[in-house]
matplotlib code that plots the C-alpha trace (Angstrom):
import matplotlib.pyplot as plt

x = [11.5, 13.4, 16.2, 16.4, 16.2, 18.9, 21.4, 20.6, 21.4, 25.1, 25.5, 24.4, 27.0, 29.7, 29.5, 26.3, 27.6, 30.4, 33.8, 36.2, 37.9, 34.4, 31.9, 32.3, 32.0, 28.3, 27.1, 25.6, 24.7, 22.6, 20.5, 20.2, 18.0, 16.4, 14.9, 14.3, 12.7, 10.5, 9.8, 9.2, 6.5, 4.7, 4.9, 3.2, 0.4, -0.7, -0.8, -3.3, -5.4, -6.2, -9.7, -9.5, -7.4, -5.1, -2.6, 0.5, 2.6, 1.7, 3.9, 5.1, 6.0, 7.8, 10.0, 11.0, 12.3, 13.9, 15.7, 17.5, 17.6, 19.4, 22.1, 22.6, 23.5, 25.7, 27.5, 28.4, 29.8, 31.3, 33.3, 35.0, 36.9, 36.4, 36.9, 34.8, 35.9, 35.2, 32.2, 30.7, 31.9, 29.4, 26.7, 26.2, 27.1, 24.2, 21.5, 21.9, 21.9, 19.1, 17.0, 17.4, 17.2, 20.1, 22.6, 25.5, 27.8, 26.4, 26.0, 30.2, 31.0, 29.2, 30.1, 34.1, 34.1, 32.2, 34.9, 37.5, 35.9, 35.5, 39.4, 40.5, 38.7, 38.9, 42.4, 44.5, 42.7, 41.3, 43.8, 41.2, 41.7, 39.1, 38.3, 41.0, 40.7, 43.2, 42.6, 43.6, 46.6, 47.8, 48.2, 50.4, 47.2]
y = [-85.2, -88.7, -86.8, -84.4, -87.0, -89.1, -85.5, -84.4, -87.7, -88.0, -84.1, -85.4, -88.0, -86.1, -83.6, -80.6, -78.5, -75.6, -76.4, -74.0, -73.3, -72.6, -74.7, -78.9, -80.1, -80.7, -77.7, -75.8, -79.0, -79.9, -76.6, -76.6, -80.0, -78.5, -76.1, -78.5, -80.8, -77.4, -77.1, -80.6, -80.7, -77.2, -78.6, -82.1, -80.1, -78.1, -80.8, -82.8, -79.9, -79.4, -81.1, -81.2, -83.3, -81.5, -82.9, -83.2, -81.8, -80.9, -81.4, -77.8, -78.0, -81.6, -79.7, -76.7, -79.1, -81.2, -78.3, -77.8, -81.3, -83.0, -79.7, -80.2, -83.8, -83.6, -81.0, -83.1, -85.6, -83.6, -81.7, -84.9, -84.7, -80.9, -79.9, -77.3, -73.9, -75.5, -77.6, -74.5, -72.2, -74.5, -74.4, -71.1, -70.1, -73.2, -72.1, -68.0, -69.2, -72.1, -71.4, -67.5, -66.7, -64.3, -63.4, -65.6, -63.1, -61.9, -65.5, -66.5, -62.9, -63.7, -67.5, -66.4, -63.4, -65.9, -68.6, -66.4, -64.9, -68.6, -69.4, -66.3, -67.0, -70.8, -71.0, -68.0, -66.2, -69.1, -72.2, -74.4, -77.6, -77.7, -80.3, -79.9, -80.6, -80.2, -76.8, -75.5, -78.4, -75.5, -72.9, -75.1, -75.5]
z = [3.3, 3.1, 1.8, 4.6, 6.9, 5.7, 5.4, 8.4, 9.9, 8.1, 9.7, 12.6, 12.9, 11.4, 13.8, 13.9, 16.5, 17.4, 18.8, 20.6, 16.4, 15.0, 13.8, 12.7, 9.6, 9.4, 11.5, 8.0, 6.1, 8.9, 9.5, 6.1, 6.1, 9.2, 6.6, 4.0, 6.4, 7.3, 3.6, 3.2, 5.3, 4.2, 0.8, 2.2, 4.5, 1.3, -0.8, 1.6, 2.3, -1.0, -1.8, -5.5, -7.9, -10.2, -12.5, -10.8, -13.9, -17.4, -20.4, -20.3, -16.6, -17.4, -20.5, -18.6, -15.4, -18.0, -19.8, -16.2, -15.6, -18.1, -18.6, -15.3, -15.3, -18.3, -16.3, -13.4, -16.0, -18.3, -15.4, -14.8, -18.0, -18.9, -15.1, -13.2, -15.3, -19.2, -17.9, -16.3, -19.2, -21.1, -18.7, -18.2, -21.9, -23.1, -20.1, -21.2, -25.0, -25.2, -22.2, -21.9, -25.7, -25.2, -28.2, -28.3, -28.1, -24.5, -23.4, -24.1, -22.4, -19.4, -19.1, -19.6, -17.2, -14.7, -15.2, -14.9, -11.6, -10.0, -11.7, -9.8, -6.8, -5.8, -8.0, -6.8, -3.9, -1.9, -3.3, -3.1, -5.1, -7.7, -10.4, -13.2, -17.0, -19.8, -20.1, -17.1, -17.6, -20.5, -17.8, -15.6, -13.0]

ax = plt.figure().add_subplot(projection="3d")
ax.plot(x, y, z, "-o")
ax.set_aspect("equal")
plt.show()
């Protein structure tokens, strides 16, 4: 809820509503709290309508967060130095492979033709500038 609050507030400031062009800078990021602030405070009314104490996580639910977790955060670091196409390669290929049980050989399809898609997209299509490795350094990106 804290978060929300202190998004929605940067939007906010940044600029939340539509201009003659289209829409600022923080017109989605802000609605977007909106709804998390909504959740937020769903989530909190359940919670303290509930009478009886339950354990707010078991060890199971703590390992299966954790196995999105900490792939996660090595991702945003890794894509520093890999950049965005090899880090996410990795992801995807590791989250299919380790989390999803699926073959290997179906797990390094899927993470290259979805690499290639977002390389194609954000690269060629869109000529977005996107976090670069030495990989993409090879192709003259």
């Amino acid at each position: 809820l804290a978060l929300a609050f202190v998004l929605g507030y940067d939007n906010w400031r940044s600029g939340m509503g539509w201009e003659r062009d289209g829409p600022q800078s923080g017109y989605l990021p802000f609605y977007l709290c909106v709804i998390l602030t909504g959740a937020s405070l769903w989530g909190l009314g359940t919670v303290l309508r509930q009478s009886q104490r339950q354990v707010f996580v078991t060890r199971d639910r703590l390992r299966r967060v954790l196995q999105v977790f900490v792939p996660t955060l090595l991702y945003c670091a890794a894509m520093q130095w890999l950049g965005l196409y090899v880090a996410s390669f990795l992801l995807i290929a590791g989250f299919m492979r380790f989390v999803g049980r699926i073959a290997w050989w179906k797990s390094i399809a899927t993470a290259a033709v979805f690499s290639g898609v977002m390389f194609v997209t954000f690269e060629i299509a869109f000529d977005v500038l996107m976090p670069k490795g030495p990989l993409e350094a090879l192709f003259g990106r």
